[in-house]
Structures are given as structure tokens and as C-alpha cells.
C-alpha positions in Angstrom: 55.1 169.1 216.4 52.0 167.5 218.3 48.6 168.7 217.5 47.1 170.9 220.0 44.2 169.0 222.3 40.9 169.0 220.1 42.8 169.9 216.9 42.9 167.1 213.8 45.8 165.5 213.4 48.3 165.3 210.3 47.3 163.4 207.2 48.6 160.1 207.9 49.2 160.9 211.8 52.6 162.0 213.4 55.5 160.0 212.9 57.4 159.1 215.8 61.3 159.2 214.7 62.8 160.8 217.4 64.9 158.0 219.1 65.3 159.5 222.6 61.1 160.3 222.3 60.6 156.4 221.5 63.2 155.6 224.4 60.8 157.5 226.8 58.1 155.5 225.9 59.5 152.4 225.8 59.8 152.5 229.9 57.3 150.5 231.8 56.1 152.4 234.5 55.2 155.2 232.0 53.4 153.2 229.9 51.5 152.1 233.2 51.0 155.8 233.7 49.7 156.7 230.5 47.5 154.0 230.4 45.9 155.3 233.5 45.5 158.9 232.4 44.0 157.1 228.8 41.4 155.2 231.1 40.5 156.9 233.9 41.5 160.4 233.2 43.8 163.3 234.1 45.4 162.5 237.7 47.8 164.1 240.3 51.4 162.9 240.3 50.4 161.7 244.1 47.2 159.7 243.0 49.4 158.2 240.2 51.9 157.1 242.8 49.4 155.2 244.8 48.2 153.4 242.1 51.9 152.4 240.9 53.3 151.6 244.2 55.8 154.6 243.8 56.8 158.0 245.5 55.8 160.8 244.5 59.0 162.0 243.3 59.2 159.2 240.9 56.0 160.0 238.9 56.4 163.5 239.1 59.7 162.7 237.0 58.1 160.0 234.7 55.3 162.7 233.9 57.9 165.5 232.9 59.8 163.1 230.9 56.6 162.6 229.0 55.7 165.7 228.9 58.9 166.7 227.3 58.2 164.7 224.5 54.5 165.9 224.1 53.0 162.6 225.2 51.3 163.8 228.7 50.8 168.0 230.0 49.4 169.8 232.4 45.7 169.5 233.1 42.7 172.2 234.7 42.5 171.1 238.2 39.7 167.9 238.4 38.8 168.5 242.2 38.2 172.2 243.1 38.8 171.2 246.7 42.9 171.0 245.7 42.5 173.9 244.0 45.9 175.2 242.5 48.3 172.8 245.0 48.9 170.0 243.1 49.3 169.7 239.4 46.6 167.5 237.2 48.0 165.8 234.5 46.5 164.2 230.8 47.4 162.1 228.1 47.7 164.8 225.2 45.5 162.8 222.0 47.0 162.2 218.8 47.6 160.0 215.6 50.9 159.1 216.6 52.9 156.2 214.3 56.0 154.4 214.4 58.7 154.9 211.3 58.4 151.5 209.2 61.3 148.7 210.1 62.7 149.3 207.2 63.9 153.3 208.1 65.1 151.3 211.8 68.5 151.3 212.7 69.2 148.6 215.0 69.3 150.7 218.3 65.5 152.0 217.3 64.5 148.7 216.1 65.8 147.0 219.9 63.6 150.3 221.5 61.0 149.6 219.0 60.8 145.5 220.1 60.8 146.4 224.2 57.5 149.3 223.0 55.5 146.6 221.5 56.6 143.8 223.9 55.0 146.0 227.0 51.9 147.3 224.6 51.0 144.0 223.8 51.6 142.7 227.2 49.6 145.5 228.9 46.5 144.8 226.3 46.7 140.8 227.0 46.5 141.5 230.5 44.1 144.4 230.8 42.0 142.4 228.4 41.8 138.8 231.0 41.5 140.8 233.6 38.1 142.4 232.5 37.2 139.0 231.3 37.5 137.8 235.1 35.6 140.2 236.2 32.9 138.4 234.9 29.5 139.4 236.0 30.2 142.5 238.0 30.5 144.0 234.3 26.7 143.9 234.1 25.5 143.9 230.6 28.6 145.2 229.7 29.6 141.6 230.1 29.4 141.3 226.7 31.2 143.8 225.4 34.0 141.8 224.1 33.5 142.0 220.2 36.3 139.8 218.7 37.2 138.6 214.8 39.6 136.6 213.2 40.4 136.6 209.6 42.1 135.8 206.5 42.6 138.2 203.4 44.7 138.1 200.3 46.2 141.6 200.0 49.0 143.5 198.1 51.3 146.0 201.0 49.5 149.0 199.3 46.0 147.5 200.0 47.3 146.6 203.6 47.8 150.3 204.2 44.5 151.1 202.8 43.0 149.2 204.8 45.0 150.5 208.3 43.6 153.7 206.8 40.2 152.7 206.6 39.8 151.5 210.0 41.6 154.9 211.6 39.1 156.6 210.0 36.0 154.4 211.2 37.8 154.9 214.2 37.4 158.5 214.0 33.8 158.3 212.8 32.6 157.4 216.3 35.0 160.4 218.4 33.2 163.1 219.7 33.7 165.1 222.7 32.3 164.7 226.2 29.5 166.7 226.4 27.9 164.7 223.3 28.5 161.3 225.1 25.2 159.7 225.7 24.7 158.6 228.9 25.8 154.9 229.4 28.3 155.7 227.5 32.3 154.6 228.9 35.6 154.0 227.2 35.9 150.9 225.0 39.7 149.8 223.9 39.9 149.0 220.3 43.2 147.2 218.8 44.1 146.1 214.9 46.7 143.3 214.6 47.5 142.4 211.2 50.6 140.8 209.9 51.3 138.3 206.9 50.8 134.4 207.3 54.6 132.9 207.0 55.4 131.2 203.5 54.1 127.7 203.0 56.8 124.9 204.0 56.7 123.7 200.7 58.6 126.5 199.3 60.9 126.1 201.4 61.5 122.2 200.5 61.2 122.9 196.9 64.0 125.5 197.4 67.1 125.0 195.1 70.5 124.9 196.3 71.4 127.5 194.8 68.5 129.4 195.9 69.2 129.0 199.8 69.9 132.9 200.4 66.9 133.5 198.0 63.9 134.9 200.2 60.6 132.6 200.5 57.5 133.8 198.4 56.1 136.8 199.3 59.0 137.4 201.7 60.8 140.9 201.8 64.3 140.9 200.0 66.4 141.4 203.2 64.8 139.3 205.5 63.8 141.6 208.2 61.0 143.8 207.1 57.6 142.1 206.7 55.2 143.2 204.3 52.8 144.7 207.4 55.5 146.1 209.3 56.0 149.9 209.4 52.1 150.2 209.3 51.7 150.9 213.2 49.7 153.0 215.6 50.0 154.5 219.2 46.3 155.7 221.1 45.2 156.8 217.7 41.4 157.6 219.5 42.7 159.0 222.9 40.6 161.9 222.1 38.5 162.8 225.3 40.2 162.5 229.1 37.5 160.8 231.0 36.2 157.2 230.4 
């Protein structure tokens, strides 16, 4: 069940098994649509459209398909000049996780690749596309915090660690009316997988160790060591930037 707006969410977050809810997420245009209610905040179906490039009728569908899987609902009306004639809509918050690669079949696991491929797509482009803006970001020009590392850790630490950050992550919530002023949204990602094996244990392989995996590879070839340890809008927690 999804956590009602405001309310904590499940130790460990909400898995998201359902097949047909992860095949209504996976669709482009309502990733494009949540990412607009995530950044800017609860919108008609109509002002949706004109951002999109759509009809109406289209994102009025893409929001109830959403909705149906608790991912987007029904918002208080953002322009009292509307008034009650056209429906606002939000991106419900949540801790919201994918089921590890290794509890995939293969028809979640091709639904699963198509998710990430547009998440990481979207962030890439979001991301150069603030970068052009350049100097019409002010002195939020230089906003763009950004690390590379390398640590040695065992898969339990790993998820310790994915832990750790959700709840840093968490430290800094708080609702609306305790948002200083100068104050606006700031996207925050975690990438983390394991560094391939060295190509020397592959060339020091024996024969009759071909189907053996390489060192600190996962038995049946498929599941890495970091996969399974993923998170969808784990801060979405107030509507406006």
C-alpha cells in the first residue's frame, strides 16, 4: 500500500513488485510527466499537455494510469481562479524500491532495463541542460556538487551504506512552510556499482575453470553485487520547488 502524503514510509521503503505497476512507469511520456509534477509542482492535465506537446486527452489518461498505481493523485486546486473545473494533479512522495535482479524474471528484468535506461537518460539530460544555462543560474551557478570514488566493500556494507545516505537524505526534508527563503529543489542521485574483475583473472583462468565466475563475480552471471539496491524519488516529499 503507498504511504499517505506526509506520512513515513516503511522501514526499508516500498517495494515495487507489481509487474503491470513497473510497466506503467517504464513509459516515457509519464516519466516526462512525473518529472514535471517532482519539479515544478502539481499541474492541470491541460498545462501538462502544453508542456509535452500532447492533447489533453492523452495526459489525462497517462495521469490515471499513474494514479492507479499510487504514483500521481488528485491535488487542491493551485489557482483559485479555475476553481473546481479542472483537476490538479501531484506526485504522491514515497520510499519506493525496485525488487533485487536476482527475484527478476526476465519479462520484469526487460521492464526494469527500459525504467533505468529513461531515468538515467532524463538525469543526464536535465543535468547538461542546467549546466548550459550557465550564468542565468546566478549564484546558483555553482550548485553542482559532484564526487567520484573508490571503496572496498562487502554487499552487506554496500546496503548499509545506501541506507545511510536515504537517511541523510531524510535529515534535510521538511515541509514547505519551514523552507527558508532562497530555498528551491535540488536533485540528488547515488550510483554505485562494483568495478569489473581485473583482466588478469581472467588470463590466469584454467581450462577447466572457463564457466567458473571471475573474482568477486556473482555465481550466475547476471546479478552484480550492487544490483537489487535501488531507489525511485526517495525525497519527493514537498510539491513545490
Amino acid at each position: 500500500m503507498t504511504p499517505e502524503p506526509g506520512s513515513a514510509a516503511p522501514a526499508g521503503g516500498q517495494e515495487l513488485s507489481d509487474l503491470s505497476a513497473l510497466k506503467a512507469l517504464a513509459q516515457p511520456r509519464r516519466q516526462q510527466i512525473l518529472q514535471h509534477l517532482t519539479l515544478h509542482g502539481p499541474a492541470t492535465s491541460a498545462m501538462l499537455a502544453r508542456y509535452l506537446g500532447l492533447n489533453t486527452g492523452a495526459t489525462s489518461y497517462h495521469l490515471r494510469e499513474l494514479a492507479r498505481y499510487g504514483f500521481t493523485e488528485e491535488s487542491s486546486p493551485q489557482d483559485q481562479s479555475v476553481g473546481g473545473r479542472e483537476r490538479w494533479w501531484r506526485a504522491v512522495p514515497g520510499d519506493r524500491r525496485f525488487p533485487p535482479r536476482s527475484r527478476q524474471n526476465p519479462e520484469t528484468r526487460l521492464v526494469m532495463d527500459e525504467l533505468n535506461h529513461l531515468s538515467y537518460a532524463a538525469d543526464l539530460e536535465l543535468f547538461e541542460r542546467l549546466q548550459r544555462q550557465g550564468q542565468n543560474l546566478g549564484e546558483w551557478a555553482d550548485a553542482f556538487p559532484y564526487s567520484r570514488g573508490t571503496i572496498r566493500l562487502t554487499l552487506p556494507e554496500l546496503r548499509s551504506f545506501f541506507e545511510e545516505f536515504i537517511a541523510l537524505l531524510n535529515r534535510y526534508k521538511r515541509p514547505d512552510r519551514e523552507t527558508p527563503d532562497g530555498a528551491r529543489t535540488v536533485l540528488t542521485r547515488l550510483l554505485a556499482f562494483p568495478a569489473p574483475a581485473h583482466p588478469d583473472d581472467a588470463d590466469d583462468a584454467r581450462p577447466n575453470d572457463a564457466q567458473a565466475p571471475a573474482r568477486g563475480a556473482p555465481a550466475d552471471g547476471n546479478q552484480t553485487p550492487a544490483e537489487g539496491i535501488q531507489a525511485l524519488d526517495n525525497t519527493a516529499e514537498t510539491d513545490t520547488p
